[in-house]
C-alpha positions in Angstrom: 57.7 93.2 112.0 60.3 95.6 112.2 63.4 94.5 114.7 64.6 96.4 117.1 66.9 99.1 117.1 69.1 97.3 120.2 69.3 94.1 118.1 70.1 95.7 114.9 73.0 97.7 116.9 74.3 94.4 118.4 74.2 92.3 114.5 76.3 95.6 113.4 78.7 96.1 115.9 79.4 92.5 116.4 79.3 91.8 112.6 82.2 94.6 112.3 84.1 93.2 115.3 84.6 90.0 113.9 85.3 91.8 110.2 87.9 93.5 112.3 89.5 90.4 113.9 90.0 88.9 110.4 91.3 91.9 109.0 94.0 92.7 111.3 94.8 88.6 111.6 95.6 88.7 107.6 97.6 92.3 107.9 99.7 90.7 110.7 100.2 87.1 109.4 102.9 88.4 107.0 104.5 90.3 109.6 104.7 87.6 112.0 105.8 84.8 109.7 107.4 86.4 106.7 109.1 89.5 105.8 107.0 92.0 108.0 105.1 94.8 107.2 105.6 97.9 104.4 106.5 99.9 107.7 109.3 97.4 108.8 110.9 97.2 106.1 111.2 100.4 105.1 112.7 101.2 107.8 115.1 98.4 107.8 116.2 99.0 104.4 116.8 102.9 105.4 118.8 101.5 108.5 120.5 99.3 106.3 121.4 102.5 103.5 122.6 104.5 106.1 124.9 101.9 107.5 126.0 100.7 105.0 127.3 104.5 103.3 125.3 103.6 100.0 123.8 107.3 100.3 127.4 108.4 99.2 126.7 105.4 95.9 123.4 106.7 95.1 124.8 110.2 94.9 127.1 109.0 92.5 124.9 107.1 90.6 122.8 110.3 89.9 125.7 112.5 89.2 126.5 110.0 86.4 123.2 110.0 85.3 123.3 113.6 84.9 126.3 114.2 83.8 127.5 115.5 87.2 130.9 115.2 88.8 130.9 110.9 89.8 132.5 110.6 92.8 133.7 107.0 94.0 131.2 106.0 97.0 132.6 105.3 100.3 131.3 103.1 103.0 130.9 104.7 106.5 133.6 104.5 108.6 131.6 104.1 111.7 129.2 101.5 110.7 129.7 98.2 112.4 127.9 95.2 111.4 127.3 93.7 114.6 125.6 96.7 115.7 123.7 97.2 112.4 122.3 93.6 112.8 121.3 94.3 116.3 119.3 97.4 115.4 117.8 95.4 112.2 116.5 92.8 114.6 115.4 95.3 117.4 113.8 96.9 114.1 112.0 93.4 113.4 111.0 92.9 116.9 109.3 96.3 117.2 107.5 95.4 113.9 106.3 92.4 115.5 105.2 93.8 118.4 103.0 96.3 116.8 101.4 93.6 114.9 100.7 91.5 118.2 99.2 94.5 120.1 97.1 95.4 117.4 95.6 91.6 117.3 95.0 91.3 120.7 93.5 94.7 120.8 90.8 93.4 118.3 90.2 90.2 119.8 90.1 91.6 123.4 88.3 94.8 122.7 84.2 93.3 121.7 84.8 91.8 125.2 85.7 95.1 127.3 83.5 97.3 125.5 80.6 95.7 126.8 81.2 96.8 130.3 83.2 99.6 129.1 82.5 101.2 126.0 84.9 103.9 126.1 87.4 101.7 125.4 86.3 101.2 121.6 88.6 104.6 121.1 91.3 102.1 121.3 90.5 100.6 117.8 92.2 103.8 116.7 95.5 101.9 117.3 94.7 99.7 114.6 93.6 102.2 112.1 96.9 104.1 112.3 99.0 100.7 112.2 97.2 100.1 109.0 97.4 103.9 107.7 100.7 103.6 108.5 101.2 100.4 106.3 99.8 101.8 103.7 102.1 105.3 103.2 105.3 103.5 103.8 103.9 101.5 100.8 103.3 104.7 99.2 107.0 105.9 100.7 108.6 102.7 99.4 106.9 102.6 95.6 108.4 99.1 93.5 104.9 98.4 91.8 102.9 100.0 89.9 100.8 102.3 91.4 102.0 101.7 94.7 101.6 105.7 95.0 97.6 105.3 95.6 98.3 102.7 98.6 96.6 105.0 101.1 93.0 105.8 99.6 93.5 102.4 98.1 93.3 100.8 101.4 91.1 103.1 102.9 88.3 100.4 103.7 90.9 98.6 105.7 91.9 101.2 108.1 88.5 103.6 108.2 86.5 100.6 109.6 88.9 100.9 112.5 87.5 104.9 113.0 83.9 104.4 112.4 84.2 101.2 114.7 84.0 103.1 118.3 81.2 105.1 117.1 79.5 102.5 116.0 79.8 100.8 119.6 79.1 104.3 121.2 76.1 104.3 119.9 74.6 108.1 118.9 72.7 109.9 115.8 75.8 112.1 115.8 77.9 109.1 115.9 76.2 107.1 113.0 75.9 110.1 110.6 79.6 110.4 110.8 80.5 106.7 110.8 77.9 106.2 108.0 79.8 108.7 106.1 83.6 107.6 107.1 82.2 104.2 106.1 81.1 105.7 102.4 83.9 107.6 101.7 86.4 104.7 102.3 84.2 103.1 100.1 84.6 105.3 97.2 88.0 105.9 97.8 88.9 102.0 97.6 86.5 101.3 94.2 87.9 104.4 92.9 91.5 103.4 93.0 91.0 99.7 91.8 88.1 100.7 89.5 91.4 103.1 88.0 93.9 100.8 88.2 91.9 98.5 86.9 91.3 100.5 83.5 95.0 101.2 83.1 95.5 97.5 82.7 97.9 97.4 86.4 100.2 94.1 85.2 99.2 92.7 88.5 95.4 92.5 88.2 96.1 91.0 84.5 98.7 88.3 86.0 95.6 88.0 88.8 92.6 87.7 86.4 94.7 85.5 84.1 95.9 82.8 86.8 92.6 82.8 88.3 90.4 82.2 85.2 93.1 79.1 84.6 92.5 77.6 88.0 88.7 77.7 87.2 89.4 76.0 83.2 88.6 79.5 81.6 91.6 80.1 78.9 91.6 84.2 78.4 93.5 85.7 75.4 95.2 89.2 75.9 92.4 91.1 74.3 89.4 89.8 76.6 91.8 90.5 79.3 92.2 94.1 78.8 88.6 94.3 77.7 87.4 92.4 80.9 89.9 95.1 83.3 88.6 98.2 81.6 84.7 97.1 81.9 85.8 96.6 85.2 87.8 99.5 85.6 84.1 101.6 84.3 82.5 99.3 86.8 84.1 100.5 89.5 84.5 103.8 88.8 80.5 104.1 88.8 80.3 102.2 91.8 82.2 104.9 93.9 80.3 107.6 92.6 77.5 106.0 93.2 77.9 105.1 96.6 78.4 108.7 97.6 75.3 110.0 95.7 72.5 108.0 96.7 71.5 105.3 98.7 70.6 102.2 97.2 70.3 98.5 98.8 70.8 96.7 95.7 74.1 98.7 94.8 75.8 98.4 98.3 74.6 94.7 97.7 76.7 94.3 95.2 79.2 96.2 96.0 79.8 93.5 99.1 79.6 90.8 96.3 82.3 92.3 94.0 84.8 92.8 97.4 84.3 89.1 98.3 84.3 87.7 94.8 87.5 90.1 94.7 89.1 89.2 97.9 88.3 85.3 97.3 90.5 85.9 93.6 93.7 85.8 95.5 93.8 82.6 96.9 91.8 81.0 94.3 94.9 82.3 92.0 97.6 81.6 94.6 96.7 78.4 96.2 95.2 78.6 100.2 98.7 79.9 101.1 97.3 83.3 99.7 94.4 83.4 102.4 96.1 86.2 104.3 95.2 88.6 101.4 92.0 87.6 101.3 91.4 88.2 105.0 93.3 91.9 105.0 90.6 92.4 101.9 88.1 91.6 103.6 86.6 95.1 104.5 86.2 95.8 100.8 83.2 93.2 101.1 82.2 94.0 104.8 81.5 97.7 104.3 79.2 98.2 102.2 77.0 95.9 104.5 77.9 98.1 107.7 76.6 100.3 105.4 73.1 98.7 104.6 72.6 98.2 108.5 73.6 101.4 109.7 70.9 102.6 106.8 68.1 100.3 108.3 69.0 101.1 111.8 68.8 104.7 110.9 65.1 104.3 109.5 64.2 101.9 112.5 64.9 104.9 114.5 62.7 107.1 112.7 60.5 105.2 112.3 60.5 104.4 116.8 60.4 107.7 116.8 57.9 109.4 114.7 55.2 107.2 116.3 56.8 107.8 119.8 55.7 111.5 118.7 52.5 110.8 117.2 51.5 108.6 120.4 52.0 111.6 122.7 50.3 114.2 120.9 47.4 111.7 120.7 47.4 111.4 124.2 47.9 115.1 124.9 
């Protein structure tokens, strides 16, 4: 018995809103309880520079680098410190705020868009807050390739954008949220997949400590070996999920962002459960994916005997 288009719309949407709730609840938990977000304090430590003159060091530092004239650095004659605290925490406060709005847009929005689906658009507020994020990670550098945040993350903010046409329902709509959803996809696997096969230090700290929790001892070879078969893996994977469309592969694709996403607080202790939760669309996607492919072939299939029924009784 094939289910109906209606209920295969609600399991999708609802299945995404929820995805979407958890998401945005492990992006904001460090912002509301720790340091704030890779927006926050890049700006705080720019407000900071600036008030603090050590533009004027950093010149310095590079003339003598470079065998330039070294100047001694000054500090800004018109910075105060109570007023450069004040604007830190106003700084802090605005970071928070975003993080709040965005949260209660998620968790209010599945209930408005039932009597007023238009309002879905508004999940756009979250996929720029996380866009954001993810170039002033880019912006702010410190890791290795911390230059790749933004395609990196790109499962985390391009659910946001297919999300409202997913709820506003269309064959328009789910041919071009179907292929936001794909892209974001490949872009993510891509960029662990080749972060992966350069051996990023992080993923070898990360597959070391959570092979230990689970009594598996790994030696530095098998480590490398196990992050470049990975790296292959992954690679494949986002090529493939923009060339064809197989169940099994988008399958496992969700299996390999949860077994992924799960890694970090296996490795870090429950503490860590924030970035699982922000990874969560890694895993979620690719099954948007799969039900945005069945609806699609529910809907053909509605329709072709639809067709056939009328010229039968024409």
């Amino acid at each position: 018995m094939i289910p109906s288009t209606k209920d295969n719309s609600q399991v999708l949407t609802r299945f995404a809103a929820v995805v979407a709730v958890v998401a945005v609840l492990g992006a904001a938990w460090p912002v509301l309880f720790n340091e704030g977000s890779a927006t926050g304090k890049l700006l705080v430590r720019a407000h900071e520079v600036d008030a603090a003159g050590d533009a004027d060091f950093v010149a310095a530092m590079e003339a003598y680098l470079y065998e330039g004239t070294v100047q001694v650095p000054t500090s800004n004659p018109d910075s105060d410190p109570v007023s450069t605290a004040e604007n830190v925490s106003q700084l802090r406060q605005l970071d928070r705020g975003a993080a709040v709005l965005c949260l209660l847009l998620v968790v209010g929005l599945p209930f408005g868009c039932r009597k007023w689906p238009k309002l879905s658009w508004l999940y756009l507020c979250p996929a720029v807050w996380l866009l954001v994020n993810a170039q002033a990670t880019a912006i702010s550098g410190g890791k290795a390739f911390a230059e790749l945040a933004v395609p990196a993350h790109a499962t985390r903010w391009a659910l946001f954008v297919a999300l409202p046409l997913l709820i506003l329902r269309n064959p328009l709509g789910d041919r071009i949220a179907n292929w936001v959803l794909r892209i974001a996809c490949a872009l993510t696997f891509a960029v662990h997949g080749w972060e992966a096969f350069q051996l990023n230090p992080p993923f070898q700290d990360l597959l070391y400590v959570a092979a230990g929790r689970v009594g598996i001892g790994l030696s530095e070879s098998v480590c490398h070996g196990l992050l470049r078969a990975i790296g292959i893996m992954d690679l494949v994977l986002a090529v493939s999920v923009l060339a064809v469309h197989l169940r099994s592969l988008l399958v496992w694709m969700a299996c390999w962002g949860l077994i992924t996403a799960a890694s970090r607080p296996i490795a870090m202790g429950l503490d860590a459960w924030p970035e699982c939760a922000m990874r969560l669309p890694n895993s979620a996607v690719p099954l948007l994916i799969i039900l945005l492919g069945l609806h699609a072939a529910f809907a053909y299939s509605v329709s072709t005997n639809t067709t056939q029924q009328k010229h039968v009784a024409s």
